[in-house]
N, C-alpha and C positions, 0 to 999 in steps of 0.2 A: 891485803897489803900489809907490811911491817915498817919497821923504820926503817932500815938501809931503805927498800924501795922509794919510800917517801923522800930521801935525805936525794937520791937519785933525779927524782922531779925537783923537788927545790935547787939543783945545783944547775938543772938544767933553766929554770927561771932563772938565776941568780944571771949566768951566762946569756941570758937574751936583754935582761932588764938589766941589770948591774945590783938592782938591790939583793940585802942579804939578810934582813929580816921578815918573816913573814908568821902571819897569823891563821893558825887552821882549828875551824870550826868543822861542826858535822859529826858527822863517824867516826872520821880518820882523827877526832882529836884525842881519840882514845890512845892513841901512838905514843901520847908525853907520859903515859905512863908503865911503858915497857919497858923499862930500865926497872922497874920498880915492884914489878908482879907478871904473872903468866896472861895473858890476854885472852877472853873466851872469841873464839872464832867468829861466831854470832856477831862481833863487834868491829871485828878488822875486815868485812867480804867486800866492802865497797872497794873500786876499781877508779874511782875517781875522787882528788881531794878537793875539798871547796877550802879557798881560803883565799886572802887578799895579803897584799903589802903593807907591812907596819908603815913606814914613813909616808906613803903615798896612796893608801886604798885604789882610787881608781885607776891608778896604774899599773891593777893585775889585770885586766880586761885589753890592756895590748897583749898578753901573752894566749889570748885565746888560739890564736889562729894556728901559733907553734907547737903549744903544749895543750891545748884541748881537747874537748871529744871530736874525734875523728883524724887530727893533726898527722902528720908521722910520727910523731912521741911518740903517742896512742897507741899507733899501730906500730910502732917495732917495740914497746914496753906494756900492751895492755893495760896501762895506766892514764889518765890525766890531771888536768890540773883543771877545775871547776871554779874558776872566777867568781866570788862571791862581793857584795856590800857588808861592812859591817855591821850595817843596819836590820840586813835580812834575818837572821836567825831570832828567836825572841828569848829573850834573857834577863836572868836576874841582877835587879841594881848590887854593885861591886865584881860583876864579872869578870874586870879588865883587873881589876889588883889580885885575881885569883889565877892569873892564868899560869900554866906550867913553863918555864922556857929551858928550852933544851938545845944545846950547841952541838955542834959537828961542822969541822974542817972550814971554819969561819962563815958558817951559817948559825942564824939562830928563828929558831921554829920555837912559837909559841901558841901550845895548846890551851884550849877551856879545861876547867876542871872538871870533873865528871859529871857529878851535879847538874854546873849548870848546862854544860852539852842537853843533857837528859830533859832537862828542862824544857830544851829549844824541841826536841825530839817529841815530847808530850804534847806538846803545842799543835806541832803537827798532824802526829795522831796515827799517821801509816802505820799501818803491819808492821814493815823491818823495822822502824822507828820504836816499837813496840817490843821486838823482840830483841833489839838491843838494850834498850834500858834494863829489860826481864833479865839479859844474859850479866850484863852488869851487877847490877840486885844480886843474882845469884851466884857471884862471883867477888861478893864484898866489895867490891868497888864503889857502890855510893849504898845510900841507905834509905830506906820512905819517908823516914823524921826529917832526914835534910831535905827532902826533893816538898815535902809539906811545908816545912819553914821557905824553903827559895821560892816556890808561888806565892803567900804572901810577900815578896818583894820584889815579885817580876810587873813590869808594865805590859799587859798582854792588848792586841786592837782592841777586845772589847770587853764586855764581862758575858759573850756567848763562850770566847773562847779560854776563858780563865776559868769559867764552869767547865767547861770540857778537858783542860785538863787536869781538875781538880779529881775530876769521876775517874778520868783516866788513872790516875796514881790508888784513886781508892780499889780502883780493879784491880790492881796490881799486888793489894792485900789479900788476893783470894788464891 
């Protein structure tokens, strides 16, 4: 996906919901930074954005049924729109004062910063999750010193998964 596509789904939530800001985590938050650098592929192949409404979070979950997996969105744009919580992704304390925001035609889409995208990504641990932090890394986009410093100040569920993604960033050194 690129931005115009993304700008594409947000206008079409804008138009079902009325709201105009929204906040996209995930993969797709890699998008606040193409105005800014070339984007490695590796990082843009998701087909779906996760992200909720700034003023009302649980009021991206009416837009499932329009804009979702499977919707007619979907299926005449190959795209959706992945209804997230804020809560869901796991992230480092000052996430929100990092986030990127970016306007188009009176929307405003505000992404994580790469960092801590990577972060939430580590956590999880997947393959592609994996291989986007990597394609990142190696496209200068964040760096291991930071993604080391931003685990010391993420709250993860436990300390299995704070260990895990601590290995995981150390493998990334190899």
């Amino acid at each position: 996906m690129n931005i115009a596509t993304l700008w594409t789904l947000l206008e079409a939530a804008r138009v079902a919901c009325g709201d105009t800001e929204y906040v996209v985590v995930g993969s797709l938050s890699i998008l606040g930074m193409e105005q800014v650098t070339v984007l490695p592929t590796d990082m843009t192949m998701s087909i779906d954005a996760d992200c909720y409404t700034r003023a009302d979070p649980p009021r991206v979950f009416d837009l499932q049924c329009e804009l979702g997996e499977g919707s007619p969105f979907h299926m005449q744009h190959g795209i959706y729109l992945d209804p997230v919580s804020p809560k869901l992704p796991t992230l480092p304390d000052g996430w929100e004062s990092r986030l990127i925001a970016v306007e188009h035609d009176g929307l405003r889409a505000h992404f994580l910063e790469p960092h801590d995208a990577a972060i939430s990504k580590l956590a999880r641990g997947e393959p592609r999750d994996l291989r986007w932090v990597r394609a990142g890394i190696g496209a200068g986009m964040m760096t291991l010193p930071t993604l080391a410093l931003r685990i010391k100040n993420t709250h993860f569920l436990d300390d299995a998964e704070r260990q895990a993604t601590t290995e995981r960033v150390s493998g990334l050194r190899v």
